[in-house]
Structures are given as C-alpha cells and as structure tokens.
N, C-alpha and C positions, 0 to 999 in steps of 0.2 A: 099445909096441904094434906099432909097424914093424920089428922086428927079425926077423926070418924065419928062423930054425933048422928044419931039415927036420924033428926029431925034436918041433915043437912044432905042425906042419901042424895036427891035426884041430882042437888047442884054441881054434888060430886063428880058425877057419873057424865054432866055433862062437861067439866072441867077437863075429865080425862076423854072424851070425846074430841075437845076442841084443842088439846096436848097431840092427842094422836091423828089429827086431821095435820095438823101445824108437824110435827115430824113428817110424816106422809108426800103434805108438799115439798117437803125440802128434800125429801131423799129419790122421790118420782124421777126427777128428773136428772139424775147422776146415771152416766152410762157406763162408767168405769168399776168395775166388780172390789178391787179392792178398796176406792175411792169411797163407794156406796157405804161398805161395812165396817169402816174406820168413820167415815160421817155420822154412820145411822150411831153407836153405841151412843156417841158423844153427843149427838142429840137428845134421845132418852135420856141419859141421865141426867140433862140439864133442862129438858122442860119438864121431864115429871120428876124431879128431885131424889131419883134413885142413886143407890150406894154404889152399883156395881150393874154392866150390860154386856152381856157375850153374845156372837152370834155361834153358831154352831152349820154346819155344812155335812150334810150327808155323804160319804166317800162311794167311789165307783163299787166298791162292794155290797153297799148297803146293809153293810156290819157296824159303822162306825158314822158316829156324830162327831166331826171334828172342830175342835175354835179356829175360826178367822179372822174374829175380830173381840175386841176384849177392850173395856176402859181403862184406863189410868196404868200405873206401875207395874197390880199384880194382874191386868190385863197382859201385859209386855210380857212377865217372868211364865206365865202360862202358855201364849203363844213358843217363848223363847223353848220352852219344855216339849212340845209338840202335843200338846193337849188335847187328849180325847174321851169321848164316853160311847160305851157297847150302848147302840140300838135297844132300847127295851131291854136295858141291865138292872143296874142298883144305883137311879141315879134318876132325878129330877125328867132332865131331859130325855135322858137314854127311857124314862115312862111315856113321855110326853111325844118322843118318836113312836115309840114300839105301840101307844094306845091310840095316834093319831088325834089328842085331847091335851089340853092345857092341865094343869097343874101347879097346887096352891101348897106352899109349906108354909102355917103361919107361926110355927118355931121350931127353927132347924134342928135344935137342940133336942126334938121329941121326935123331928119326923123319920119311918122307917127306912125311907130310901133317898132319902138327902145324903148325898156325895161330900164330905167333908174334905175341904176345901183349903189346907195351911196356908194359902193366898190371898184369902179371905175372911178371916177373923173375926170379923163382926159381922157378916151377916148372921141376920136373927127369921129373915122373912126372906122367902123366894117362890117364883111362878115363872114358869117353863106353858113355852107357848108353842107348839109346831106350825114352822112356815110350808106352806103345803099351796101348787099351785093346781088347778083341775085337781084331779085323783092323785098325783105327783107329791109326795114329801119329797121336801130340797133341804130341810135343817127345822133348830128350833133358834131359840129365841130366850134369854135366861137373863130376867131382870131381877135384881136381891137390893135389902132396905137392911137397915140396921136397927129395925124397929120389929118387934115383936108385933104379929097379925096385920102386917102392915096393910095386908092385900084381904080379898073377899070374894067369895062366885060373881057377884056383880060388874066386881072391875076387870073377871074378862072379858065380858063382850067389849067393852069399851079396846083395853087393850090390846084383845085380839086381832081386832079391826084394824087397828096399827099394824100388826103381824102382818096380817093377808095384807095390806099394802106393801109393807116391806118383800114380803115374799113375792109378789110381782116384779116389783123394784130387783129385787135379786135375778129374777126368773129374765127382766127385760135387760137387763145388763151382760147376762151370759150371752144373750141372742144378739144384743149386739158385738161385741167379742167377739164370737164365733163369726159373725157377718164379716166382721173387719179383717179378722183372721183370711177367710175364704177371698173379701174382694184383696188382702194384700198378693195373697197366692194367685189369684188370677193376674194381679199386674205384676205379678213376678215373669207367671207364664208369658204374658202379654211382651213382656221386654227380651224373655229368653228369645222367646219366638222369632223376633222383631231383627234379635241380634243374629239367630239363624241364617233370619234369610240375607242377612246384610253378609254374612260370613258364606252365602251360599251364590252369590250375587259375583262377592269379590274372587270367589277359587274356581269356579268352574270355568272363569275365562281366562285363566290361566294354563297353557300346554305344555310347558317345560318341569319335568318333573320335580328336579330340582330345586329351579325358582317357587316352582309349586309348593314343596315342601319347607322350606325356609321362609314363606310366604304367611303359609296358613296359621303355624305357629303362634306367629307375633299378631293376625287381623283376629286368632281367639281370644287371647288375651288384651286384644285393646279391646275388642267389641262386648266383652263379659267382664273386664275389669280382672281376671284370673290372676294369680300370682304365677303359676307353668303351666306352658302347653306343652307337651310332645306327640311326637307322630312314632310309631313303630311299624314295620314292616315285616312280613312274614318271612325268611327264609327258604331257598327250595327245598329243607329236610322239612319242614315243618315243624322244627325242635326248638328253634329260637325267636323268637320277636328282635327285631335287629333294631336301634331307634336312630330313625332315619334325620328326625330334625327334631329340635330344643331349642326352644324359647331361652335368650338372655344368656346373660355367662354363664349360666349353668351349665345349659343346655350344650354348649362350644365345648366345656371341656368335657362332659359324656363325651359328646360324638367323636372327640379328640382322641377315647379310649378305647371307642368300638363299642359301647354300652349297648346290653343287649340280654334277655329276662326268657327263662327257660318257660315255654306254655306248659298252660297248666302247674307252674313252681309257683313256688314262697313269692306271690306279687301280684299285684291286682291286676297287671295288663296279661298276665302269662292266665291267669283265671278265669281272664271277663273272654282272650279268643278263645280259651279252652269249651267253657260253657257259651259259648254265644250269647252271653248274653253282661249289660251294664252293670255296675257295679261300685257300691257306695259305702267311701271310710268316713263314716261321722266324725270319729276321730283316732287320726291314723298311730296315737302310740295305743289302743288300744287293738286293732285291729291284729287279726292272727297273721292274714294272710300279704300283708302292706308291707313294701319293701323298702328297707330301711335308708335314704339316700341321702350318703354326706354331704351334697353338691347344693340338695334341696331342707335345709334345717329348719324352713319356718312353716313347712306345710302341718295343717292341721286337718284337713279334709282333703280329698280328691274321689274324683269319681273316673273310670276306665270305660269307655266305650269301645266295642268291638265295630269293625272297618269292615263291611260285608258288602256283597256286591253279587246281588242274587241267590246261589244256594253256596257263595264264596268267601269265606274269611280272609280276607289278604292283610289286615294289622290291627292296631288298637288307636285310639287317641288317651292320652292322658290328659286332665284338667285337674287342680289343685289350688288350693286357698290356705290362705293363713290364718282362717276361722275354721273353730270347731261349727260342726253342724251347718257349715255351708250348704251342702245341696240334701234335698230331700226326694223321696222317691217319686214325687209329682216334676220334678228335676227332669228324669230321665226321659219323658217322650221330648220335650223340646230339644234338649241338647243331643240325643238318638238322631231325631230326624235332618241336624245340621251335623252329626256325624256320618250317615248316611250317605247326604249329598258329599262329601267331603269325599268317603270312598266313593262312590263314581266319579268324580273328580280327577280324585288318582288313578283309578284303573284307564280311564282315558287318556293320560297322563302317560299312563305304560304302555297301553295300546299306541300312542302314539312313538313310543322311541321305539318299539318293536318294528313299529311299520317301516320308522327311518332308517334302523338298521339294516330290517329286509333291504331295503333300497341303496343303501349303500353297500350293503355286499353284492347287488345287483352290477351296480357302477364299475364297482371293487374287478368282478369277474369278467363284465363285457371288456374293462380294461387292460386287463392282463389279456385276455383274448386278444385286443386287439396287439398291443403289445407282443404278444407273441408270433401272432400272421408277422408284422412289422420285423420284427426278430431273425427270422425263419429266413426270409429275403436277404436280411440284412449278412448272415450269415455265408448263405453261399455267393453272394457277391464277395463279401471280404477272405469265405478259403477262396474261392477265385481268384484274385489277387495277389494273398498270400503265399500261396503253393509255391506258382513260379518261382516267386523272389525265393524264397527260401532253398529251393532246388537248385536255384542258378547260383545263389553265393556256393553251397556246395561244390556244382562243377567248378567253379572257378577258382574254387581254392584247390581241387584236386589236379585243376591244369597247370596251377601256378606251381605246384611240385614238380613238375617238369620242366620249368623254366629256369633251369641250372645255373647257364650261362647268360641271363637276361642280366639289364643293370639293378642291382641291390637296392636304389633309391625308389627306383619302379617297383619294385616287386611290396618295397615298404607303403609307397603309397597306396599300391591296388587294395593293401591290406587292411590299411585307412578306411578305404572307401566300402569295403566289404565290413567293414564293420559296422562303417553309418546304416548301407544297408538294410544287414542282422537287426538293428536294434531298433528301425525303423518297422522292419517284421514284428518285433517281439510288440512294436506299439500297438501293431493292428490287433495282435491277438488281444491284448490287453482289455485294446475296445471291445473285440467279439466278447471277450468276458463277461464286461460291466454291461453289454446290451443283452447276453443271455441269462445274468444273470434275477433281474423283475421279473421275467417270463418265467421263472419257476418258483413265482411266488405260491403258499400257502396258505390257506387259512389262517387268520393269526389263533393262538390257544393260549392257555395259560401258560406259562414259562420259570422256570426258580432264575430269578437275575443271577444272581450267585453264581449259578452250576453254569450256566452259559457264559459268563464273564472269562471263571476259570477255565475252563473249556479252550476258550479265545486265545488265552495265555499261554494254554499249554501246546495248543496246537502250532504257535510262533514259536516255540522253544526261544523266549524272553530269559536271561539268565536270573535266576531265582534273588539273585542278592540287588536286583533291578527295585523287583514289585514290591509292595505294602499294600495291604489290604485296609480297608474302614467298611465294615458290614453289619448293617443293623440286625439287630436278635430277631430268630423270625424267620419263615421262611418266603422270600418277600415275593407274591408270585405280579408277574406284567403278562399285559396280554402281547404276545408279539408272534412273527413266526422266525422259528429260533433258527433255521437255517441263514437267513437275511438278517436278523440280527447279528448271527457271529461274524457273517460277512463284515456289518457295518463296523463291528468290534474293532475285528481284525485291521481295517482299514487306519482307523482312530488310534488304533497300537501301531501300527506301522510309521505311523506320522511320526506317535513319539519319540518312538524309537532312534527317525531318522534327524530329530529335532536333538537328540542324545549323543550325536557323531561325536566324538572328539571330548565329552566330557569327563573331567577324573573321575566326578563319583556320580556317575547317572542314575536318578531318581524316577519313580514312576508309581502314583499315589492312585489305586483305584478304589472308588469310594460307590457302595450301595444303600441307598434309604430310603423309605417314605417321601415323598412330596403332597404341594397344595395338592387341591385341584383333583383327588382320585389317581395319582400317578406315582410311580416309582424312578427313584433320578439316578444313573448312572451315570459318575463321573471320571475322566481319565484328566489326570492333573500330571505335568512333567516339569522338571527343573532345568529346560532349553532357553535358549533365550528368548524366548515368546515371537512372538507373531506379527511383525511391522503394523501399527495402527492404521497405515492407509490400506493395508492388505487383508481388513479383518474383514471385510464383509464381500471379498473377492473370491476369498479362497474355495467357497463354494461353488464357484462357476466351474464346468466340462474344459478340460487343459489347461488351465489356471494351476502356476505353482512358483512357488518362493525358491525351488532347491535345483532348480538349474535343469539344463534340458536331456538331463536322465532319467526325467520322473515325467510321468503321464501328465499328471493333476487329473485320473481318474477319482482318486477313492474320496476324495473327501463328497464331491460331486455326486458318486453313486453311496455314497453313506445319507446325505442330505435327501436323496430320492428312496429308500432304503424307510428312515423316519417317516417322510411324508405319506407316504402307503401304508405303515402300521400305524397309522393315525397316533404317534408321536412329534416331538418338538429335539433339537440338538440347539445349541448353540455355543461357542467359543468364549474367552475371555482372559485376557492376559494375570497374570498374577502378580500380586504387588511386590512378592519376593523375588518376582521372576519365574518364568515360565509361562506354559498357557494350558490353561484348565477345558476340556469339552467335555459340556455336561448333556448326554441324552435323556427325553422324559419320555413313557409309555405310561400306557394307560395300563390301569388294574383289571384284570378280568372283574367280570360278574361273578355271586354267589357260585358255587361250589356247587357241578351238576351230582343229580344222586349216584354216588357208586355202584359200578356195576361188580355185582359176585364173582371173586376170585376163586379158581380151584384150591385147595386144598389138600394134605398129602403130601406135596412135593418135594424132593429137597434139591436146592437150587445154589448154586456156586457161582458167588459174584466176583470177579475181578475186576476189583476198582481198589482207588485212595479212600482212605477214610475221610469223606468228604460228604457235604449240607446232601448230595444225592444218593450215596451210596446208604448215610442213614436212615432217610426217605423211603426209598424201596425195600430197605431190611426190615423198617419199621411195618410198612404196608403187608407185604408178604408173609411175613411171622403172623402179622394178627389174622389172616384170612388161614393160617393152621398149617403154613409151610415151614419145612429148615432150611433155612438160610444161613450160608457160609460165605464169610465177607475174607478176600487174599488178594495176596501181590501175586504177581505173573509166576505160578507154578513151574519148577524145575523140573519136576517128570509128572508121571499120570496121575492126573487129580482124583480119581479114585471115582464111585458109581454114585453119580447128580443124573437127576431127569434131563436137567434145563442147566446152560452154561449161559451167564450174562457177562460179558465185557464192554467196560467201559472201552472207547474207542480213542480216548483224551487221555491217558494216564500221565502223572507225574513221575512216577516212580520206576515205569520202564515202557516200553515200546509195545504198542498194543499190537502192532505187525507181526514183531519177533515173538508175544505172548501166542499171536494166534498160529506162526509155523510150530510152536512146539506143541499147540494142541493138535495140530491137523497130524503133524506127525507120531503122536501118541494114539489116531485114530479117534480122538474124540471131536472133531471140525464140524460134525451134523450135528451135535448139541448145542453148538455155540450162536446164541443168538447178542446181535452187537448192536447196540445201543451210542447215539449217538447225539449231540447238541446240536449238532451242523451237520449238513449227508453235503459231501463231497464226490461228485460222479466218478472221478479216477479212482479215489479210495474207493467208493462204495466197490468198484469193480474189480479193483487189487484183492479184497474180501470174499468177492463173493466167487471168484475164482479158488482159493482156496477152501469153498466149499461148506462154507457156515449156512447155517440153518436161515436165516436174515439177516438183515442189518436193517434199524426201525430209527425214529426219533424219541429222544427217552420219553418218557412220561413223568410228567410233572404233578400230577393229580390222581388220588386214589380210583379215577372215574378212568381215566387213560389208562394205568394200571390193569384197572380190571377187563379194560377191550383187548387190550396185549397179549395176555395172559389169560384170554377164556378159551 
C-alpha cells in the first residue's frame, strides 16, 4: 500500500479515499467521546496500515494540544504520562494547530520541528492534520509510518477528508454529552422537584409541631433517598441553632445531647442562617467551614438550607449523603423551595401552639377566677361555722374550771368531747386551706427543682440524717408555680414522713432528673411500709386516708389537683424493697426569655446556704458588675451593702431570728427576702418587721434582672 510508483498516483489517492470514507463511516456514528477516539486511532491504523494514531484535543485554554487517544502500548505510556504539545510550538502538531494546515515530515530524522518522541522509535514519516469544525479548531490528528516519505501533499486531501469527518465526529459526540449531561440534570430537577412537592403535600398538613418535626425528618430522607435529615431551630438569643429533630440513631442521640451549632461558627447550618442563604459541601473533609460529627461518619456531602419565613430566619434544614459531590448548585432551587415550604409549615406549627397556649392560659385564668368567687363564699360560710365552735369549746373549758365539785368522770368526758370538737374545728380549717389554696394560683415560670425541693425540706425541719439526695448536674429548671409546687412537696413529705412513725432507721430518698417527654421527674421514695394495693388508686380522692381518723386525706388530693393545673403528671408506686415511691413530672419551660439588664455597682449581701441558688444569683449578679457577699446569719452589723437578700429557707439558722438581729442592728429596710414558697402569715411576720420585700426568687437571669432593675 506504501509503495508509491508515479504511474500508480490516482489509484492511490483513490485507495485512501475509499480508507477514509470506510473510517468515516464507522466512527459517524459513535456518540460517546471517549468511545469515538479510542475507535477512530485503531481504525486508521488498520485500514490504512499506519505505525502509530494520536488524537490530540484542544484544552479550555487554548495553549495546549492534549492526547486522548493514542494506539497500541506506547499510545497507553503517553496517555499514562499526560501527554501534551504547546499550540504552534516545536512540534508537528503544535504547527498544524497554531498554522491551522496539515503537515508532512517525510523523515523525522531531518525534520526541524518534529517532536522526538522515545515512545516511538521508529517512526521515520509523520502528517499532523488539524481537526477543525466551522472556524472552531477542536485538536489535530497525528498519523506516523516506519517508512521513510511515506506520505505526500496529495494524500492530504484524501486524509484530511478523513480528519473533517473525524472532527464532526468529535464535534457531534461532545454535543451529545453535553445534551445527555443537561437532559440528566433536568431529570434530576424533574425528581428533586417531584419529591418537593411530595415532601411539601406530606408536612404542611401536619399541625403539631413536634410530630411535625420528627415527621419531616424521616419523609426527606425517604423521598430523596438522603443518608440525614435534620431540622434546627433558632433560639430566642439568636446565638444558637438548637437541632430540633434528626433522622435515625443518630439523630436520637444529638437531640439526647442538646445538640446545638453557634450562627454564623465553624458549620454549615450556623453559616447558611448567618448568611441567608444555602450552602454546599462537595466534599465535607475538605470543607473549612463543615462541622465535624461523630454521630454522622459517612457523610461526604451535604447541603444546609436556611428556614425563612418572610423577612424571618427561624432555623436551617440539613441534608447529607454518603457521596462525594452529591448535590450541585442547580440542587439548590429545588430543594430551597421544599425547604421553604417546610418553614411555613413550622411557623404554622408555632403559630399554632402559641395560639393553644394563649387559650389555655385563657381557661387557666377564667378558672382560677372562677375558683376564686367559689372560694370567697366558701370561705365565709366555713369562718362562719368555725368561729362559734371554736369560741364555744373555749367558754366551756373556762366554765369547766369552775366546776370543782362536779363528778370527775363528767368533767373527763366533757373533755372527750371538747376535744372531738377542736379537732373537728381544726378539720374545717384544714378544708378552708386546701380550698384557698388554687385560688392563689400563679403563673407557672420557670423553677430550679432543686432549690424548691430543698426549700420544701427545710421549711418541714425533716431531721437531716432522714434525707438523701440523687440530683442530676445541671441546673434542672420545670416550668411550675413554685408557691403550689412547695405546697404539693410539702404535702408528699408529710405523707412520708407520717408513713416513717415508728421506724428504727427512717429513710427518705428524694431524687431530681430529666424525664421523656420534655419533663423534669421529682421523686420522694420512703422505706414505710408501702401503700395497701387496694388503696393505691384511692388515696387520691378529697378525705380518703389509710392513717386513721386524725388525718384529713386532704393533701394528697390537693397535691393531685396542685399537678393537674401546672400541667404536670404524679403518680405512686410501691417498691420492691419496700416502701412507696411518688414521682411528680413538670414540664420544662420554653427557651430562655432575653435578659433584662442588671444594675451594676452594687454590693449586695446574701444570706443563704451554699446552695444550687445562692450560686445562681452570685453567679448572675457578679457578672452584671456587682459585689456579692454570700454568709450565714450575721451576729452583729453586717457592715455598709446597698441591698440585703435573705434566703427565707435556711438550713443552717432561722431566717426569723437572722431577720430580728438585722431589724435590730437598724438595717430591716435593706433586706429584701426571697422566697420558693410565700406563705401569708410568714410573708406578714416579715413584713412587720419592716424588710424592704419579700418576692419569689428568681430562677432566671431574665427574672433577675426585673427584680433588680
């Protein structure tokens, strides 16, 4: 075929016509780019009997002619090398680009800009063709012979021709690519979309926020095939993202933790509500800002969508894969616009519990109102009642002193009977008690269980070698109103107590922790002899009682109604050692309202135990730029404080006797007395001796600062 006799010229010419019509057809119709230029080489070289066929590829800079495809071996070891030649450099091709013309070397060995080649050793002959489609160079084309002048000006038209098909050929392969490329991305979009609305279908008829959020989670990830979902939440400082629900076990032991990503920190969801806007880890060990989470080990991508709702950031959503380069920036209107819906979702979500709440503090207050009228009545009927009796047993004890000479038996029974009586008096008050006391229910607030438990204790004067404590780390706050609460306390300690008659070594186990459910569980555990099985679900009823007919069977009854109104749970339970355990649950307040500003300046002297509250308030106080001096009940004058605070519960002495030796040092207008429980006689014992107030403490830097402003 390489033998070139003049006299055989046209047939030649038509040989490599009908070579490069036959490659032509065969490579037409390959739509696949690398398929094409691995095809095409190994074609040339097998119909027209060439040594060696590179294609070469134009790069996005238009500096560089790169190989893509190459024959045999030293084809492989040149690809394997990254084989390139400069545009119009020193080089066959790099001519054949930069002149826009073919190119004839018919021996390498002389020509001046043949690219020598240790991959290729024998060629002796080579012609550099540029693939060129319209005005468009896209590469050349480098066919070499082992034969000296193998080629001639004549056999380029022939092989050129070949070229310009090839270079179609390449030209139509990228455009389908690129097609394939675009229609994959549209049915990408098409499915993101698809799963949007399915995800937007499924949450928006959802109203409980909770179910809403534990909901949403698991329908992203099944409807996008996600490896995690999470939801976060803004906090009312606006400093934290708080993450409200997580997909899978992960997801359980976050929220188990409190998991929760400073805006604007080191994390894609603190970034994406910082900036408003989505946000994409191609691949998250290299990303700066991706936060590193041991719970989620196989994520390689995820993308943070901010939670807005008009001109309002309320949280982020997280999505994440266990492939690199999972989503791309054509990604983010689909999955935006099902993030979108998602926040309206929620804020309707919220809007809904706000409204419920409004309305049950509605209930809350017409009830206690009415309660109260009911009360009021109930009241002077019962001092009605009361008075006499209790005046008449008097006269009648002060007449029986004159009964000298009556008979002794008489005089014993009347005394009997003035006893029944008394004690049938003290029952009524008992009742006006328990009936007056719902009617001075409060707002529930946030509460430290702790500081009101102990409080409860100490106001019983419970002998200290009784109690044992179990208190989780933490200052664990319930939303309750803490006056009614220490009531319920106190009630539930009295039981024990009285379940404790008679024992050598009486026990009384009070335990504070976390519960399911958003709740806080206080439990009083005693080592009595428990609580008859037929009796256990009685003991709640108004005069129901196990302990004979000295006891009301008020308290447990107004402890049960005490829970029900702080939208709390109680219940009892015998113990398998013996005894019987009552465990109360409250609910947790909400987020942490923003602190109000503290004065500053002050120096302020606390009289308390070194106790979870007296840390609390010295804590708070000092950082707002106060001195604070934490002591036991001062023996003389405490010296020149702005502000005197007394705890009104103390363990370690008598907060009465603390406040006559203030009042009598002249400092009783400074003292302002702080309390878990307000008791109307005490408050009035107090405020007779002239103290500045007597408040409910503050459990919250936000309480704090209305106190104290």
């Amino acid at each position: 075929m390489h033998t070139k006799p003049e006299e055989n010229l046209a047939e030649r010419r038509a040989t490599l016509l009908q070579a490069g019509a036959k490659v032509a057809r065969s490579v037409i119709s390959i739509l696949d780019p690398e398929q094409l230029l691995e095809t095409t080489v190994d074609l040339i070289c097998d119909t027209f009997g060439f040594y060696y066929a590179g294609v070469f590829l134009i790069d996005k800079t238009g500096t560089w002619a790169e190989l893509h495809a190459a024959r045999g071996a030293a084809g492989k070891a040149l690809l394997a090398e990254g084989h390139k030649l400069k545009v119009d450099g020193h080089s066959m091709v790099g001519r054949a680009t930069g002149n826009r013309c073919a190119l004839i070397a018919l021996d390498v060995g002389e020509e001046p800009v043949h690219f020598k080649n240790p991959h290729l050793p024998d060629t002796r002959s080579e012609m550099a063709l540029p693939l060129i489609v319209g005005d468009t160079l896209i590469g050349a084309l480098s066919v070499q012979s082992t034969e000296e002048a193998a080629f001639n000006d004549d056999d380029i038209t022939a092989i050129q021709a070949m070229a310009d098909q090839l270079a179609i050929a390449i030209h139509n392969a990228r455009l389908h690519r690129e097609n394939q490329r675009l229609l994959t991305r549209f049915e990408r979009r098409a499915r993101l979309l698809g799963a949007a609305a399915q995800v937007g279908r499924q949450v928006t008829s959802i109203l409980d926020l909770d179910v809403l959020l534990n909901n949403t989670v698991d329908i992203i990830c099944e409807a996008y095939g996600f490896y995690y979902s999470g939801i976060f939440l803004l906090e009312p400082t606006g400093e934290w993202a708080v993450l409200r629900a997580g997909h899978g076990e992960a997801g359980q032991k976050m929220l188990a933790e409190g998991h929760q990503l400073r805006i604007g920190g080191h994390s894609m969801i603190g970034t994406a509500i910082n900036q408003r806007k989505a946000r994409i880890a191609l691949d998250v060990g290299e990303e700066p800002v991706h936060f590193k989470n041991p719970y989620l080990p196989h994520t390689r991508s995820e993308m943070a969508l901010p939670l807005i709702v008009g001109d309002t950031v309320i949280g982020a959503l997280t999505v994440q894969s266990i492939e690199e380069r999972a989503f791309s920036n054509y990604d983010i209107t689909s999955l935006q616009a099902m993030a979108d819906q998602l926040a309206v979702a929620l804020r309707n979500a919220q809007l809904l519990r706000e409204l419920e709440a409004a309305h049950a503090e509605i209930v809350r207050t017409k009830t206690y109102e009415a309660i109260a009228a009911a009360t009021l009545e109930a009241i002077h009927w019962i001092g009605n009642k009361a008075l006499p009796i209790t005046a008449s047993v008097e006269r009648l004890r002060d007449d029986m002193m004159d009964l000298s000479d009556a008979d002794p038996l008489c005089i014993e029974s009347m005394r009997e009977d003035l006893e029944i009586i008394e004690q049938s008096a003290r029952l009524i008050v008992d009742v006006k008690e328990n009936l007056i006391g719902p009617a001075r229910e409060q707002k529930p607030r946030p509460a430290m269980a702790e500081d009101v438990v102990k409080d409860a204790v100490t106001l019983l004067a419970l002998p200290p070698e009784w109690v044992h404590y179990e208190i989780a780390t933490g200052d664990l706050l319930c939303l309750a109103d803490t006056t009614q609460l220490g009531r319920a306390l106190a009630y539930v300690l009295k039981n024990a107590t009285e379940a404790l008659e008679g024992r050598a070594e009486p026990q009384i186990l009070i335990a504070v922790a976390p519960a399911e459910g958003d709740t806080v569980a206080i439990s009083v555990a005693d080592n009595g002899p428990g609580i008859p099985p037929e009796a256990l679900d009685k003991i709640w009823a108004t005069f129901y009682t196990t302990k004979g007919a000295s006891h009301a069977g008020l308290g447990l009854s107004a402890t049960l109604q005490i829970l029900n109104q702080l939208e709390g749970t109680i219940y009892v339970r015998n113990l398998p050692e013996g005894g019987a355990c009552f465990e109360m649950r409250l609910p947790v307040p909400p987020a942490a309202p923003t602190p109000v500003a503290l004065p500053g300046g002050k120096h302020i002297l606390l009289i308390d135990d070194e106790d979870a509250w007296s840390i609390f308030a010295t804590q708070v106080l000092t950082d707002a730029g106060n001195t604070v001096t934490r002591t036991a009940c001062p023996e003389s004058a405490p010296g020149d404080y702005d502000i005197i605070v007394l705890d009104s519960a103390l363990t370690a002495a008598d907060s009465l006797e603390c406040l006559r030796k203030l009042r009598k040092a002249g400092y009783a207008d400074k003292v302002l007395v702080v309390a878990s429980r307000l008791w109307a006689e005490r408050a009035t014992q107090m405020l007779q001796m002239g103290v500045k107030d007597i408040v409910l403490k503050p459990y919250t830097p936000a309480e704090m600062g209305i106190l104290f402003a």
